[in-house]
N, C-alpha and C positions, 0 to 999 in steps of 0.2 A: 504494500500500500504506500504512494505516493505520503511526504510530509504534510500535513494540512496544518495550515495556523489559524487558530482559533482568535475572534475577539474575547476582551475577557466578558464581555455578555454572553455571547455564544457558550462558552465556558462555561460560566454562569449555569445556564438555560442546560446542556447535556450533561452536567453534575449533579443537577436536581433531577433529571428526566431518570437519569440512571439510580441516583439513591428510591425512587419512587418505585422504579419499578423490581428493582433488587428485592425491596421489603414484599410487593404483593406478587410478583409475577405475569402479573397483566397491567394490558395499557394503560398510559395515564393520559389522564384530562389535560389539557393547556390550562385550563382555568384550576388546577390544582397546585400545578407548578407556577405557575403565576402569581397565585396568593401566596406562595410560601417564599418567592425573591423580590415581595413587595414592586411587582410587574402590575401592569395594565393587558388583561387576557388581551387583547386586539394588537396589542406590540409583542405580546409573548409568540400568540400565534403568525407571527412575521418571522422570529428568531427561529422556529420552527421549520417553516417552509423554509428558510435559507439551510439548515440544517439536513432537511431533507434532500435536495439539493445534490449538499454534498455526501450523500451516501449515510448518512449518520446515525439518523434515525427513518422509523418508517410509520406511516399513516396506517390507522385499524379501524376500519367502519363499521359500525352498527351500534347498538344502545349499551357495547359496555368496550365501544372504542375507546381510540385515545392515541398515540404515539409511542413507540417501544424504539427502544435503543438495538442498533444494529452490532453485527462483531467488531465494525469499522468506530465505534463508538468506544469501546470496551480501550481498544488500542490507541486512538489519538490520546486516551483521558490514564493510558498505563496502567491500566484496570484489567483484573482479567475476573471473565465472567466463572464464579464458583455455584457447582451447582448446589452441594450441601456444605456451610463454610461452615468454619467453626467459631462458638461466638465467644466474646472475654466480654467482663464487666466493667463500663468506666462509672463510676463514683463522682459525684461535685455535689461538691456543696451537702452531704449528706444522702444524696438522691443517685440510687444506683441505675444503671441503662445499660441493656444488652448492646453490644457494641460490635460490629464485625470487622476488624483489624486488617485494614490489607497489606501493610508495612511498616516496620518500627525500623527507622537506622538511627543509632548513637553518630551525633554528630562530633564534639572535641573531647572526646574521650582521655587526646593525650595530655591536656589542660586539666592539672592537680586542684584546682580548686573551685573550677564546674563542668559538671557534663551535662550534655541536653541531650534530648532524643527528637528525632521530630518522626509523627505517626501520621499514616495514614487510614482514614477509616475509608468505607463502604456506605455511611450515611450518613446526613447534614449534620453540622458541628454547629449550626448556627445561635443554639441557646447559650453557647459558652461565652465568655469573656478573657481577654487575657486579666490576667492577675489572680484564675480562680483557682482555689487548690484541686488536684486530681486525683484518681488513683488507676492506675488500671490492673486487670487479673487478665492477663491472656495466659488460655489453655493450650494454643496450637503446637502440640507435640512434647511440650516442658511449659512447667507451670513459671511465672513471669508473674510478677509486680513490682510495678514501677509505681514512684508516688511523686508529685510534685507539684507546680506551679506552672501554666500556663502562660510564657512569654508574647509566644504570638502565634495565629489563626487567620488560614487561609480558607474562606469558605468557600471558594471556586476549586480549590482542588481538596475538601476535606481535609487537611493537613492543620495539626496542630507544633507547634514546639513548644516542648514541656521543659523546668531546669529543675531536673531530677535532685531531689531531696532523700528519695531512699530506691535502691532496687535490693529486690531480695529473689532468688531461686529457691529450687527446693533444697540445694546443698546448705543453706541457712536456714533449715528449719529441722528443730531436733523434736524426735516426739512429741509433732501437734503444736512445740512452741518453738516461736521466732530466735534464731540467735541472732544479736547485733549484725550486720551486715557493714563492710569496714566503709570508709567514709567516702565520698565518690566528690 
């Protein structure tokens, strides 16, 4: 597939299309996704038709149409479509939320006195704030918590970056309880 550059509306518009449809499997409304990037349906459904267009997404008619994301979709946005993922829990503010993780990379890891990570999820991060404290529990394949703060939030590509306060593996944890985990 040809490079496609996205405006960041566009962007915008097939990060939402895809978090929508990810959660239910079928089409979504323009007027769903529209209300939720604080759009006007009649300009969404423009960013739409350009979209379609370009191979991206595709049009589903009848009473429980709506617009589904194409494989060409999955890959401009570095996404890849899972069919059964596995899901981890992020935590804020008290308020846990199933979470589907589609990458974690430790960004300066070789810097002694912070490391960040920055995550990708599978669905809109838009209730967050930077400065809000985190947690996350990913299950995929080894158990993972990460805890921290919230630096900054990209909600065109789901992407958070966290400045990790604590990671623990299951190698810090003895009989059901936490060992300190050394200082990161």
């Amino acid at each position: 597939m040809t490079q496609i550059e996205l405006t960041p509306r566009q962007r915008t518009a097939l990060t939402a299309l895809l978090n929508h449809y990810q959660d239910t499997g079928s089409p979504v409304a323009a007027k769903t996704i529209a209300e939720e990037t604080d759009r006007k349906p009649k300009s969404f459904r423009r960013q739409l038709v350009n979209l379609k267009e370009l191979g991206l997404v595709e049009g589903v008619r009848g009473p429980n149409g709506g617009y589904k994301p194409t494989e060409g979709a999955y890959s401009v946005l570095e996404r890849e479509a899972v069919d059964d993922p596995e899901t981890g829990v992020l935590a804020s503010e008290f308020e846990r939320i199933d979470a589907i993780v589609d990458e974690i990379r430790f960004t300066n890891v070789h810097n002694p006195d912070k490391c960040r990570a920055q995550i990708r999820f599978q669905q809109s991060i838009r209730g967050f704030d930077d400065g809000d404290a985190v947690a996350i529990g990913v299950t995929t394949g080894t158990e993972l918590l990460l805890a921290g703060v919230i630096d900054v939030i990209d909600t065109t590509t789901n992407v958070i970056i966290v400045d990790i306060a604590q990671l623990e593996t299951p190698g810090n944890w003895e009989g059901g309880r936490s060992r300190p985990s050394p200082p990161v």
